[in-house]
Each structure stands twice: as structure tokens, then as C-alpha cells.
C-alpha positions, -999 to 999 in steps of 0.1 A, spaced: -139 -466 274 -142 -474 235 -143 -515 233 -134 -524 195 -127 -553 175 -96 -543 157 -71 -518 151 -82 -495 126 -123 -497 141 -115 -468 166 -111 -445 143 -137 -456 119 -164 -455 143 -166 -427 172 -133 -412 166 -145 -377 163 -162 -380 198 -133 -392 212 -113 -365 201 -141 -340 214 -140 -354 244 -105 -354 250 -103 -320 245 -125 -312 270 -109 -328 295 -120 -369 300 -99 -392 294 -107 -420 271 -91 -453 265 -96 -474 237 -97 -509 243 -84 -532 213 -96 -570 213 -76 -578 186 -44 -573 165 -59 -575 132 -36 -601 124 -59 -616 101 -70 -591 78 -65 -583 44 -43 -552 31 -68 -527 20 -50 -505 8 -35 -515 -30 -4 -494 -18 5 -508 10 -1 -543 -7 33 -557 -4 55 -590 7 75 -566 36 45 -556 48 23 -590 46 49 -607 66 53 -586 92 15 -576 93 8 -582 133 40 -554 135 26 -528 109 -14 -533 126 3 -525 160 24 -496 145 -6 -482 131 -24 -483 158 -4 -461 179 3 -437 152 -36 -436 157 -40 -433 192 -14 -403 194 -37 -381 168 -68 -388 185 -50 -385 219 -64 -409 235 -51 -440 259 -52 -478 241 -46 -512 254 -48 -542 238 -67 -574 251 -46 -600 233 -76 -622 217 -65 -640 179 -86 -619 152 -106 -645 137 -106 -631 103 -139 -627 81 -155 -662 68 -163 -662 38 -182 -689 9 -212 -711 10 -211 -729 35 -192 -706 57 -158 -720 66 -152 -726 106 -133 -697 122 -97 -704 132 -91 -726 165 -87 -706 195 -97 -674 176 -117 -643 194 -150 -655 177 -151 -687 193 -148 -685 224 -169 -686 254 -181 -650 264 -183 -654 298 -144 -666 303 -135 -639 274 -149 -610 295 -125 -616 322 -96 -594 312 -121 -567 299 -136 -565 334 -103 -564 349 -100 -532 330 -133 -521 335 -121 -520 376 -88 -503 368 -98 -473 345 -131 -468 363 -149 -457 333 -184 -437 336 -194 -442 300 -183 -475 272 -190 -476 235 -192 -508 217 -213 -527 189 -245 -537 191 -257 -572 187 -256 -577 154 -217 -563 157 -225 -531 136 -219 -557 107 -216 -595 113 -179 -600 115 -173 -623 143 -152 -602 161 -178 -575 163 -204 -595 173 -179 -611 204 -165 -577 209 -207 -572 217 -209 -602 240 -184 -598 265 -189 -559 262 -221 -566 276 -213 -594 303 -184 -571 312 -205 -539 314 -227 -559 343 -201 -580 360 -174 -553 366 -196 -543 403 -201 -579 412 -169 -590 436 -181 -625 432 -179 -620 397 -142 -626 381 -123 -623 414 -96 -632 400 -96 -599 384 -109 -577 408 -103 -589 447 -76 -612 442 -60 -587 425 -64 -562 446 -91 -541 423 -124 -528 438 -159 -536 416 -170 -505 397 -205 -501 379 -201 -479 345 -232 -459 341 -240 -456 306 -235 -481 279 -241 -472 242 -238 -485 212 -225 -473 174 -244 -462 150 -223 -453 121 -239 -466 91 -279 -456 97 -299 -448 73 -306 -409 80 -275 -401 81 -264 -420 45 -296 -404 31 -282 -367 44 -249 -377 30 -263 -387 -2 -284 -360 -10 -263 -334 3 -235 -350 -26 -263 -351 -54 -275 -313 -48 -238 -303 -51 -236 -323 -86 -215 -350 -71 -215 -385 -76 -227 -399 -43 -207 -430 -25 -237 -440 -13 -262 -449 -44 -255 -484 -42 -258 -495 -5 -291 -473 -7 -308 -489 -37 -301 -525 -19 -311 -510 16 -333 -535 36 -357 -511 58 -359 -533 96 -389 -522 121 -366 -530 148 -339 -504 138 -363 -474 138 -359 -463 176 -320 -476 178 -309 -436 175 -306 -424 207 -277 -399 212 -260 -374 183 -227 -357 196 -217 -325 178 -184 -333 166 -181 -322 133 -149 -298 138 -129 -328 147 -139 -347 114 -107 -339 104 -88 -361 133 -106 -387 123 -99 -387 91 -59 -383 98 -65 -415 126 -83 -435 98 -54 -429 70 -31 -438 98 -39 -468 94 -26 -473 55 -32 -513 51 -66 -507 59 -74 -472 42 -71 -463 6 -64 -425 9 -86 -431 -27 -112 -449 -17 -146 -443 -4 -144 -430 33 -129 -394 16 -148 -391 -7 -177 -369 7 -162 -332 17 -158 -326 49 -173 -293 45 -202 -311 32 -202 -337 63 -204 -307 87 -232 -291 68 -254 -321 64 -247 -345 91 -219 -329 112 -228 -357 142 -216 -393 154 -243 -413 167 -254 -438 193 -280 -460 209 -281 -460 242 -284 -496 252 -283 -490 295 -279 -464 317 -282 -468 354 -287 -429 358 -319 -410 349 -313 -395 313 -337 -377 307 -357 -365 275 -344 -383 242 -326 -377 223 -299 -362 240 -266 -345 225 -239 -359 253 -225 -392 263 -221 -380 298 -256 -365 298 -272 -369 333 -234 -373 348 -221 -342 342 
């Protein structure tokens, strides 16, 4: 079970592995906290009054067009996208939105999930919501109350034995790690000893080194031959994706060769894992 923020995060963050793993036989669902209602268009292309005010339509439309490349299961939780803040002071987020509510009652329909699909293994953000939009960081938080309550019965009833659904305890709980710095320093040199420009030269120069990130890299899967359905899963979704911009601008020749992993931190496991770091979301279950 992948737990996102919005449409369009799936297949920005852990899509090859999905797409891996689907292939070899588990079945993945991708749950949605959002409809991305409130972002902005992207894509300059796709910038247009038909598509601005029908936006909640298009996200949706998208999103499936996603989920059928990467073929993988999605559901949506239904939560207001609360948009990204922005000025000095920060502006409050919208009434009602996913970012302000109470993670303990927000969990609720995410555990009721956790009970149907039964799943061994869930990916979401870490704390700091892989960057601090505040539906990452919410998408965190009831993530991890979910990840614990799901085997409690006295925990959520309502969704689990008043609804007929048994507790279930996931195993493994990990967290993304897209955007590390390893792997944009592989990326980057990898460009410069072709003679390419490098998309990376700015985010590097202004990179802030934290002693508490060091040891967050826990789990690299080999996915590298399905870079390519993630790339066709990210342009499916055209607001948010200029085709131009920089997610395509590194070969994906070059990805496999220098850094031809997605990565993880393994935040709990209830199983013994063994030595890190390990190569396999499902290591120690299967």
C-alpha cells in the first residue's frame, strides 16, 4: 500500500517499484488523500480556462490514466487538498482542508483500508513530508497512527468490527527517499562527465548537509528497467508535468547506469530484517 498526498505523487515517488512489483506478482494499491483540487497547472500547455475549471475532473482523469500504466489498484480518501501556503507570514490553510485536521479522526478511513486490503508492506513520507507541503506532512501523520491502530479492535471500530472488518498489523513501514543527496550527486556527476548541463547544479550549491539525514537510507530496490513506466505515469499526468521540464531531462540510460534504484528508510518493521541495507521491500517476508 502506497499512501500519497495527491494525484500525480505516485508516480513521482516509488512508481518504478510499484511497477516492479506488480510484475512479479503483489498487488499494490495506491491510496490518494487528495484530489489535487488545489494545485496549480504546471504544465504551460495544459494552462488553460477548459481545463482550470474543470480541474478536480482532469486530476481524477489523470490519475487513472496513471494507475492503468503502472497497473496498479488506487482509491481515493476524499480529504480537501489544502493547497501550498505561501508569503510572509504564511497565509492559514483553507477551512476544513486535509492539513488541518486532527490526525487521529483523519486516520479513520485509512485504517479502514488498512483492514480491507490487508497490506504486508506501506510507503509514505516521512515527517518532514519529503518537503513541507501540508498535505505531505498529514499524509505522514495519519500514515503513521494508521500503520499502528489498524490491529487494535478497540481502535476505530467503527471501521473495523462494526463494520464487519478484522484488525490487521502491516509489517513494514517505509518511507521515501527520492530527493537524497547520493543519489542527486550520482545524477549530477554522471550528467557533467557526459558534457551535459546537469539539472541538479542549483539545488546542490544551496544544499543544507543535516546530521540527522545521514542514516535515513535504508532500502534501494533495483528498478531501473521500469524507469520508463514511470516516466509515461508522470507525463500522464500533463497539468502537473512539462514533458520540457526538469524530471526528463537526465537520460534514462544515464539513470540506470548511475543510480538505477528507488530508495527508502525503513521507519518500522515488526519482523526481523536483517543486515542493512537491504535490496527488497518485502525482505524478511518473503
Amino acid at each position: 500500500m502506497a499512501v500519497h498526498a495527491h494525484p500525480d505523487d505516485e508516480s513521482s515517488k516509488g512508481a518504478a517499484s510499484m511497477a516492479r512489483y506488480v510484475t512479479e506478482g503483489a498487488e499494490v494499491l495506491v491510496v490518494t488523500c487528495t484530489g489535487g483540487e488545489a494545485g496549480s497547472i504546471l504544465n504551460p500547455a495544459m494552462d488553460k480556462p477548459e481545463i482550470r475549471d474543470r480541474i478536480t475532473e482532469v486530476r481524477r482523469e489523470e490519475m487513472e490514466r496513471a494507475r492503468a500504466i503502472l497497473g496498479v489498484r488506487q482509491t481515493w480518501l476524499g480529504f480537501l487538498d489544502s493547497g501550498l501556503p505561501e508569503g510572509d507570514p504564511l497565509p492559514p490553510l483553507p477551512e476544513g482542508s486535509f492539513g488541518t485536521l486532527d490526525p487521529e479522526a483523519a486516520a479513520g478511513p485509512l485504517v479502514r483500508l488498512i483492514r480491507e486490503f490487508r497490506p504486508q508492506v506501506i510507503t509514505t513520507y516521512d515527517e518532514n513530508g519529503g518537503y513541507p507541503h501540508p498535505d505531505h506532512i498529514m499524509t505522514h501523520k495519519i500514515s503513521a497512527v494508521a500503520f499502528e491502530a489498524a490491529s487494535d479492535p478497540e481502535r476505530f471500530p467503527e471501521h473495523g468490527v462494526d463494520a464487519g472488518l478484522e484488525p490487521w498489523q502491516p509489517l513494514k513501514l517505509y518511507y521515501h527517499l527520492t530527493f537524497h543527496k547520493a543519489r542527486i550527486l550520482a545524477l549530477h556527476d554522471a550528467m557533467k562527465a557526459q558534457g551535459l548541463e546537469s539539472p541538479y547544479a542549483e539545488r546542490l550549491e544551496t544544499w543544507i548537509d543535516r546530521a540527522e539525514d545521514s542514516n535515513r537510507l535504508t532500502t534501494q530496490v533495483e528498478c531501473g528497467a521500469f524507469f520508463e513506466v514511470r516516466d509515461r505515469a508522470l507525463l500522464a499526468h500533463a497539468t502537473q508535468v512539462d514533458p520540457e521540464g526538469p524530471w526528463f531531462r537526465v537520460p534514462l540510460d544515464l539513470q540506470r547506469e548511475a543510480w538505477p534504484t528507488e530508495d527508502y528508510q525503513l521507519a518500522r518493521s515488526l519482523i526481523e530484517v536483517g543486515t542493512l541495507p537491504e535490496n527488497d521491500l518485502f525482505a524478511g517476508i518473503r
